[in-house]
C-alpha positions as CSV (number, residue, x, y, z in Angstrom):
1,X,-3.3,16.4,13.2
2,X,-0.4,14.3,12.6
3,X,-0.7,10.3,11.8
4,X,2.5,8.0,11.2
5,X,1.8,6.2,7.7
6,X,3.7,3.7,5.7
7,X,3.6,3.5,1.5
8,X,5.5,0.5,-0.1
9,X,6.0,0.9,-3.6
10,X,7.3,-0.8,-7.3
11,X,8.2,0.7,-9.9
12,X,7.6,4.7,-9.5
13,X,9.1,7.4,-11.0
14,X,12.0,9.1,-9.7
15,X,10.4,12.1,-9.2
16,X,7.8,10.9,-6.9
17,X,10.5,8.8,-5.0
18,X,12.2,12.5,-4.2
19,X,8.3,13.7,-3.3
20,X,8.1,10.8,-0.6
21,X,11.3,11.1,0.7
22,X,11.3,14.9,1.5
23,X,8.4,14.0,3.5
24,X,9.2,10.5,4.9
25,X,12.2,8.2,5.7
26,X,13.3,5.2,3.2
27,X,14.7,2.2,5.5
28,X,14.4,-0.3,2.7
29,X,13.6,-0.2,-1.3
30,X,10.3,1.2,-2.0
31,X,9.0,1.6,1.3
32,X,8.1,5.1,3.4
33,X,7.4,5.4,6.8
34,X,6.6,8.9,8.5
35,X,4.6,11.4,10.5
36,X,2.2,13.0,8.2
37,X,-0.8,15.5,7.8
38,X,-4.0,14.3,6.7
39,X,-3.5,16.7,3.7
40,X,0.3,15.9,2.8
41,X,-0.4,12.2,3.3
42,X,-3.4,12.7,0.5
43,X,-1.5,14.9,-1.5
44,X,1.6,12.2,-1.9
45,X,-1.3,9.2,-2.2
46,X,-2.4,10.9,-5.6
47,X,1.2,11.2,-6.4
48,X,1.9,7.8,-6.1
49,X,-1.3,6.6,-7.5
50,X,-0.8,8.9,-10.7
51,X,3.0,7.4,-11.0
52,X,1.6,4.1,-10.8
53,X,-0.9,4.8,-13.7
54,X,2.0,5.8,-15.7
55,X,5.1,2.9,-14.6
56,X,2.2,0.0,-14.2
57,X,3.2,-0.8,-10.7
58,X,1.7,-0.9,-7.5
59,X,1.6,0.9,-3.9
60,X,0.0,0.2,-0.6
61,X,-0.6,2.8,2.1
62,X,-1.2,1.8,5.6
63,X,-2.0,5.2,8.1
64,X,-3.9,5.4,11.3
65,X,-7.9,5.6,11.9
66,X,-10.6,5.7,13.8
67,X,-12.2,2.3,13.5
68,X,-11.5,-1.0,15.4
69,X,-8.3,-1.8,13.9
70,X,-6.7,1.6,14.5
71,X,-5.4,1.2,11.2
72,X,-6.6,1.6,7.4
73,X,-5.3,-0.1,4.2
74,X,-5.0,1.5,0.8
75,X,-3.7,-0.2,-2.8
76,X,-3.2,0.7,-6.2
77,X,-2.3,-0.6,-9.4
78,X,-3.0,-3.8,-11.2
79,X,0.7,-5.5,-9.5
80,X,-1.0,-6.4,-6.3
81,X,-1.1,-10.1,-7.5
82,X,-4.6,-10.4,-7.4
83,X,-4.9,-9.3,-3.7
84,X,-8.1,-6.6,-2.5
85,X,-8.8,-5.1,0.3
86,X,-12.1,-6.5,1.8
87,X,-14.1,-4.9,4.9
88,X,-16.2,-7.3,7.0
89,X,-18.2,-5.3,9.6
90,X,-15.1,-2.7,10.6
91,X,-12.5,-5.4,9.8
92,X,-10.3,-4.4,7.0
93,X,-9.2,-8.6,5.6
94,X,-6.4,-9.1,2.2
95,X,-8.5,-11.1,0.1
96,X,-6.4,-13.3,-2.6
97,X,-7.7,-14.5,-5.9
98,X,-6.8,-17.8,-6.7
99,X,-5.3,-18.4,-10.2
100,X,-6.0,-21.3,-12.9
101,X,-2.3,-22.7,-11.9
102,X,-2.9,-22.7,-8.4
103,X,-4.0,-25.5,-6.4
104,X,-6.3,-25.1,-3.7
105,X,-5.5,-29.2,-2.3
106,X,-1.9,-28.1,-2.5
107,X,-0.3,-28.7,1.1
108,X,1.3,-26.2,3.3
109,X,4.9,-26.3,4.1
110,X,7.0,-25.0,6.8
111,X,10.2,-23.5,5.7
């Protein structure tokens, strides 16, 4: 069966850049939307996971499931600025870790 999945990417390879785009569309830098099988979509997943190994980047997958959300998140690679994916009960929640230069008192601003 078919799902639509979208991979956003830094600093990959060429090569797996050609990989994802034979397989899905590119409507901005770095990021791959598409119609996939379970088995390609897993197949370009340890692609990109094993080009992030090697260019020290980072990748996120977003695909369809069968839970709550509809949806499930994937990431990879130590550039995801300190964000993890954390599930609470079914809920899949981006959890950020706060830095030493951060500050938690700091006031929000609109832009």
């Amino acid at each position: 069966m078919s799902t639509f999945a979208v991979i956003t990417t830094s600093a990959v390879a060429d090569g797996t850049r050609g990989a994802l785009t034979r397989w899905m569309l590119e409507p901005a830098p770095g990021v791959y939307v598409g119609t996939l099988t379970n088995r390609v979509r897993e197949y370009l997943w340890e692609a990109v996971c094993e080009s992030i190994d090697d260019q020290e980047g980072w990748a996120a997958l977003i695909c369809n499931a069968d839970n709550e959300q509809g949806y499930d998140i994937h990431t990879h690679g130590p550039g995801t600025r300190g964000r993890t994916i954390v599930d609470l009960d079914g809920l899949s929640l981006v959890s950020w870790t706060l830095t030493p230069d951060s500050d938690p008192e700091a006031e929000i601003t609109k832009r």
